[in-house]
N, C-alpha and C positions, 0 to 999 in steps of 0.2 A: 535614514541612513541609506547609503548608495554603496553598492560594489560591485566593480564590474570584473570579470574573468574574461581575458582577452588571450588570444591566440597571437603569432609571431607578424600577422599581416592586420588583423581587424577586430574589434570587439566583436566577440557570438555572444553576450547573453549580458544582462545589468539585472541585478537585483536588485531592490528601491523594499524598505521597511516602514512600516509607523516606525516614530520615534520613541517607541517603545517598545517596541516588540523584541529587541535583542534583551532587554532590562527582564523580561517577562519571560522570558526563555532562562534567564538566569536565576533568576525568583523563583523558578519551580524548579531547578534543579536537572533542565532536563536537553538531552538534543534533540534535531528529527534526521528523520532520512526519506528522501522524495527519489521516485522515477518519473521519469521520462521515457515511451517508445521512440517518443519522435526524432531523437537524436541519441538516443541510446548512452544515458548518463544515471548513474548511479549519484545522487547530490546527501552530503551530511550534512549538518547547518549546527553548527556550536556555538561555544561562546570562549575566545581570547582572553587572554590572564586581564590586558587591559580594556577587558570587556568589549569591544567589538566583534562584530560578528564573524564566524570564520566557517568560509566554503569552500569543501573539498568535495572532489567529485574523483569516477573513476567510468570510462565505459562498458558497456556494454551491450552488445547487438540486443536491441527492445528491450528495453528494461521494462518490467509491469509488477505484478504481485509483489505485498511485502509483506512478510509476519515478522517481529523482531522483539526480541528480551535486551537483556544486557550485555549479554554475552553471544549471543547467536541470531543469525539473520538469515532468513531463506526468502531468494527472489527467483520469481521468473524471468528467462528472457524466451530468446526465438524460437529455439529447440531444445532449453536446458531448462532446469528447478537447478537451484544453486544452493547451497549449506553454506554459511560463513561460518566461523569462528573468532570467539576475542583472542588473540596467542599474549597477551600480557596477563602475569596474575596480576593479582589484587592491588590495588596502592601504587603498582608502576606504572611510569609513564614511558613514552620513547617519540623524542625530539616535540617536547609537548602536547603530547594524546595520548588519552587515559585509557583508548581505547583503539586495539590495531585488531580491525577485520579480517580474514583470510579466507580467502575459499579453496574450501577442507574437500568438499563431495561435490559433484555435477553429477545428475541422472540427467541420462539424454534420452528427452521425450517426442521427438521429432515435433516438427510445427502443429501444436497440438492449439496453441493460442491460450495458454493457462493466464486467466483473471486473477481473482481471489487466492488465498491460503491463507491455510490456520496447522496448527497442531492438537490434534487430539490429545486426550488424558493419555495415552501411551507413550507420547513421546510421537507419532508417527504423524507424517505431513501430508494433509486431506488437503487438495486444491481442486479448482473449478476446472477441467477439459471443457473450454466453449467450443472449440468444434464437433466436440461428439457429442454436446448437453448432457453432461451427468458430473457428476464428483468421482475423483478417481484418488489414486495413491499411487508413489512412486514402483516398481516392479525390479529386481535383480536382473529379469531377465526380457522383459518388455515395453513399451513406450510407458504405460502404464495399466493399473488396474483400476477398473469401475467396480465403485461403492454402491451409488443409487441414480436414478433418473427419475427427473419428473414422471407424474401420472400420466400429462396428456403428451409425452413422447412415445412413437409405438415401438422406437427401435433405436441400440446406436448407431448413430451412421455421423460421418464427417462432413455434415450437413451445413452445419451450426444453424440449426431450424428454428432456436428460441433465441438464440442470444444468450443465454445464463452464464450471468457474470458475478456476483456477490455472494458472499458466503458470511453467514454470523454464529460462532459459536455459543452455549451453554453451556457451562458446568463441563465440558470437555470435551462435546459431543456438538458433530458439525448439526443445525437444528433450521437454519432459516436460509432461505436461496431467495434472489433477486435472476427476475430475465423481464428479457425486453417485451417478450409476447410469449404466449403456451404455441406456438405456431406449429405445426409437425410436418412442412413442407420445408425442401432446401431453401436456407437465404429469408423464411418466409415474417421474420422477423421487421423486417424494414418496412413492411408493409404496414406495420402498428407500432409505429415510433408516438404514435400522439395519445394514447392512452390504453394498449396493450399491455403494457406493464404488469408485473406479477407478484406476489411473493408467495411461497410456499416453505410449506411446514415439513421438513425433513420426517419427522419422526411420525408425522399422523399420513402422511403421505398425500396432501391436499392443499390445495392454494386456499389461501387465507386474506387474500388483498389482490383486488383488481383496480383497474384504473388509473393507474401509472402512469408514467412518461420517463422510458429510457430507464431504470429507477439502476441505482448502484450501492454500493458498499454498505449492505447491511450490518448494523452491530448492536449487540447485547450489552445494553447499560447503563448500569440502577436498574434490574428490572423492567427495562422498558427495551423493545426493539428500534432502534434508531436507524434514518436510512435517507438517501439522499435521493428524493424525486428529478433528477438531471435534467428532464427533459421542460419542468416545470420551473424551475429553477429556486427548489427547498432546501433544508432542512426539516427534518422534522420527524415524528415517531407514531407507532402502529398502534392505534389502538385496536387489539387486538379480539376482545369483547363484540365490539362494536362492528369491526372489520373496518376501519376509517383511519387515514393519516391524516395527524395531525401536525399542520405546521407551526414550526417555531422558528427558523430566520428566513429571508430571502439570501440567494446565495448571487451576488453579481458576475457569476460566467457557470458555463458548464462543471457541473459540482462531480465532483470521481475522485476517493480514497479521502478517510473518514475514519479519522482513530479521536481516544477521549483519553482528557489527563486533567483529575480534579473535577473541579466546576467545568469544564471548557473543552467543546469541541474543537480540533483539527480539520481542515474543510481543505482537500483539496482542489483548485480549479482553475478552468481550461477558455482556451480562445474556441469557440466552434469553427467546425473545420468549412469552407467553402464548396457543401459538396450535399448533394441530398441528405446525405444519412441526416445530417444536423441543421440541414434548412426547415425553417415552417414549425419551428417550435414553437411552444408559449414563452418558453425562455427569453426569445425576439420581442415580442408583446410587453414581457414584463421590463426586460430594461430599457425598450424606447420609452414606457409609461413614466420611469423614473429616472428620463436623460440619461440614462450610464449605457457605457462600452463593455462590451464585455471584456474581462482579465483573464492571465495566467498567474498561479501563485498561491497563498496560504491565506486562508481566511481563518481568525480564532473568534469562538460566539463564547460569549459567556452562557450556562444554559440558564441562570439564576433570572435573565431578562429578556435573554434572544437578541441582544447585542452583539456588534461586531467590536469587539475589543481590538483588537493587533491584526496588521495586513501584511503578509511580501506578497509583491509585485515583480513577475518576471517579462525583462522584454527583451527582444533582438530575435535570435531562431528560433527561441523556446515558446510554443504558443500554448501545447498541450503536456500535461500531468496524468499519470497514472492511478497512484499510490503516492499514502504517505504514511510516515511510524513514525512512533515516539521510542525515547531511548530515556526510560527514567535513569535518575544518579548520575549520568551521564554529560561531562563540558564538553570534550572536544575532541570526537571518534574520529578516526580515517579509516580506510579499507586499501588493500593492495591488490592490485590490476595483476592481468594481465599481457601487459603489453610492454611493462618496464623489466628491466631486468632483476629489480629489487626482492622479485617474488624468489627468488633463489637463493636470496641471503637471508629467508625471515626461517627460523631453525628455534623449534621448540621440543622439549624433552617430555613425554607422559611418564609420572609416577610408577614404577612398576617392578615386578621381583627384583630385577637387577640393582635397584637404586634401594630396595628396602633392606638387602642381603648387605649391601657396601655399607649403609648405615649400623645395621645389625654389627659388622665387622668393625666400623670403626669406632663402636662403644664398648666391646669388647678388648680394644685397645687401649682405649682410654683406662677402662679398668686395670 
C-alpha cells in the first residue's frame, strides 16, 4: 500500500506498507503514533472504515518522547513535555475519529533534550533530561526536578556527558536506563559510540550491561528486559543473570522507539544521519553483509520467531524516527494543533457540582 501526503507545491514524505500491515493493525484492534525531530511531526497511523490506511499528522518543533494509553499522550518537544487528552467520551466519534487528542498542559523545560517518558504508579511523569544525565520530573515552578543520576556521573551539569537516553519501567517504578557511555566528561559520549553502551539498574544503583552500541528504548516485557542495540543493529533482551544481550532480530536501519503489543514488537527505524555521530558503525557492516539500504519506518517482529512480519517504509524528507506508541482499542485518533484555528472550537465540559446540583434539581422535578 502507498500513500503519499503532499504539500500545495511537492510531495514531502510517501509511505509504502507490506500488503499487510494495514489488515494487521486492524486485527489487533489497535493505532500507532510516531515522532519525528527531524521535521517536527506528530504522525497517527489508523485504520479507515474502508480499511485503508489513514495518516494524520500534526506539527511540532522536535517531536521525541512518547508514553501513551487511550486516552492520554505525553510527548516531548524542544522546550516543552506536552499532556494530550482524549476530549470525546466513550462510543463518540467526530467526523470519523474515535479519538480527538488535545493538548491540555505544556510544562516548559527549556532545551533540556528530553528522550524517554514513562508514568509512574502515581500518575506523575518521570522522563529522561539528556543534557543534565539523570531522570527528572516536571516542576510548578522550574525547568524541572531530578530524581536520580547514574553512579559514574559526579555531577549535574548540562553537559550531556553519557548520552542517557532510554528509560524502562516496572511494576510503576522508573528501574532500567540506557546511555550511550558512563562518560563523565562534556560531549564525552561520542567518543564510545562503538561499544560504550550501558544499561543500568535504577533501583540497585549499578550498571548491569556493558558493551553496547548506541543502545536505546529499553522496555520491560514478559519479564524480560528488551532493548534496542542501535548501533549494532538489534533487537534483542538482557539477560540479566548472565549480564549478556541476547539477540533476536536484526533491525535494517537505525533502530530508536520500541513498544510491544501481543506476540510483536513495534521497532522504530531511522536513515543514519551523514555525519560522525553515526558513521563507522557495525550497523554499516551488517547491512552491506546482507545487500540492504538502510530504511526509515515501522518494523513488526513477531517475538514467537524473530521474524519480520509487517514493514512501513517512509521516504521523501523523513529519514529519521524518534518514538513510537501503540493506541490499543483504538481505529482512527487525530490530535488538534496548534497552528489551526480549530483548537478554539474544541469545548468540553468536566462533571462537576454544578452539573450534579442541575441533575439533583431536575429529578426533583420530575418528581
Amino acid at each position: 500500500m502507498r500513500r503519499i501526503v503532499t504539500t500545495d507545491k511537492k510531495p514531502e514524505f510517501e509511505f509504502l506498507t507490506s500488503r499487510q500491515f494495514t489488515a494487521w493493525m486492524h486485527e489487533q484492534h489497535l493505532s500507532l503514533v510516531l515522532t519525528t525531530y527531524q521535521v517536527g511531526k506528530l504522525f497517527f497511523l489508523g485504520t479507515q472504515p474502508n480499511g485503508r490506511l489513514e495518516i494524520f499528522n500534526r506539527t511540532f518543533n522536535r517531536s521525541m518522547g512518547l508514553h501513551a494509553t487511550p486516552d492520554t499522550l505525553y510527548m516531548s518537544t524542544l522546550y516543552q513535555l506536552w499532556r494530550f487528552e482524549n476530549s470525546l467520551p466513550a462510543g463518540q466519534v467526530h467526523e470519523g475519529y474515535d479519538r480527538v487528542y488535545v493538548p491540555q498542559v505544556a510544562w516548559t523545560t527549556g532545551d533540556i533534550d528530553i528522550h524517554d517518558i514513562g508514568v509512574d504508579g502515581s500518575g506523575r511523569p518521570v522522563f529522561v533530561n539528556t543534557l543534565f544525565g539523570c531522570l527528572a520530573t516536571v516542576s510548578e515552578s522550574h525547568s524541572f526536578e531530578p530524581l536520580w543520576r547514574p553512579p559514574f556521573l559526579s555531577k549535574l551539569a548540562a553537559e550531556d556527558r553519557c548520552h542517557l537516553n532510554g528509560l524502562a519501567f516496572v511494576e510503576g517504578s522508573a528501574r532500567y536506563v540506557t546511555s550511550v557511555s558512563q562518560s563523565d566528561v562534556a560531549d564525552g559520549w561520542r567518543d564510545a559510540r562503538l561499544d560504550g553502551g550501558a544499561v543500568t539498574d535504577v533501583m540497585k544503583n549499578e550498571v548491569v550491561l556493558e558493551g553496547l552500541s548506541m543502545p536505546h528504548s529499553p522496555r520491560w516485557y514478559r519479564d524480560r528486559l528488551w532493548l534496542l542495540d542501535s548501533g549494532n543493529g538489534w533487537l534483542g533482551y538482557v539477560d540479566l543473570d548472565a549480564g549478556r544481550f541476547e539477540k533476536v532480530s536484526f533491525c535494517p536501519g537505525y533502530a530508536r522507539g520500541l513498544v510491544f503489543f501481543g506476540d510483536y514488537a513495534i521497532i522504530g527505524l531511522s536513515k543514519p544521519r551523514e555525519n560522525k555521530t553515526f558513521s563507522g558503525l557495525r550497523l554499516d557492516l551488517e547491512l552491506t553483509g546482507r545487500h540492504a539500504e538502510p530504511r526509515c519506518g515501522l518494523l513488526i517482529v513477531d517475538l514467537r520467531t524473530g521474524d519480520a512480519v509487517h514493514w512501513l517504509r517512509i521516504t521523501g524528507m523523513i529519514g529519521e524516527l524518534y518514538d513510537v506508541a501503540v493506541l490499543p482499542g483504538v481505529r482512527r485518533p487525530m490530535a488538534i494543533g496548534l497552528k489551526t484555528d480549530e483548537i478554539r472550537r474544541v469545548l468540553s465540559i468536566a462533571p462537576g457540582a454544578a452539573d450534579a446540583g442541575n441533575t439533583a434539581a431536575n429529578s426533583e422535578q420530575a418528581c
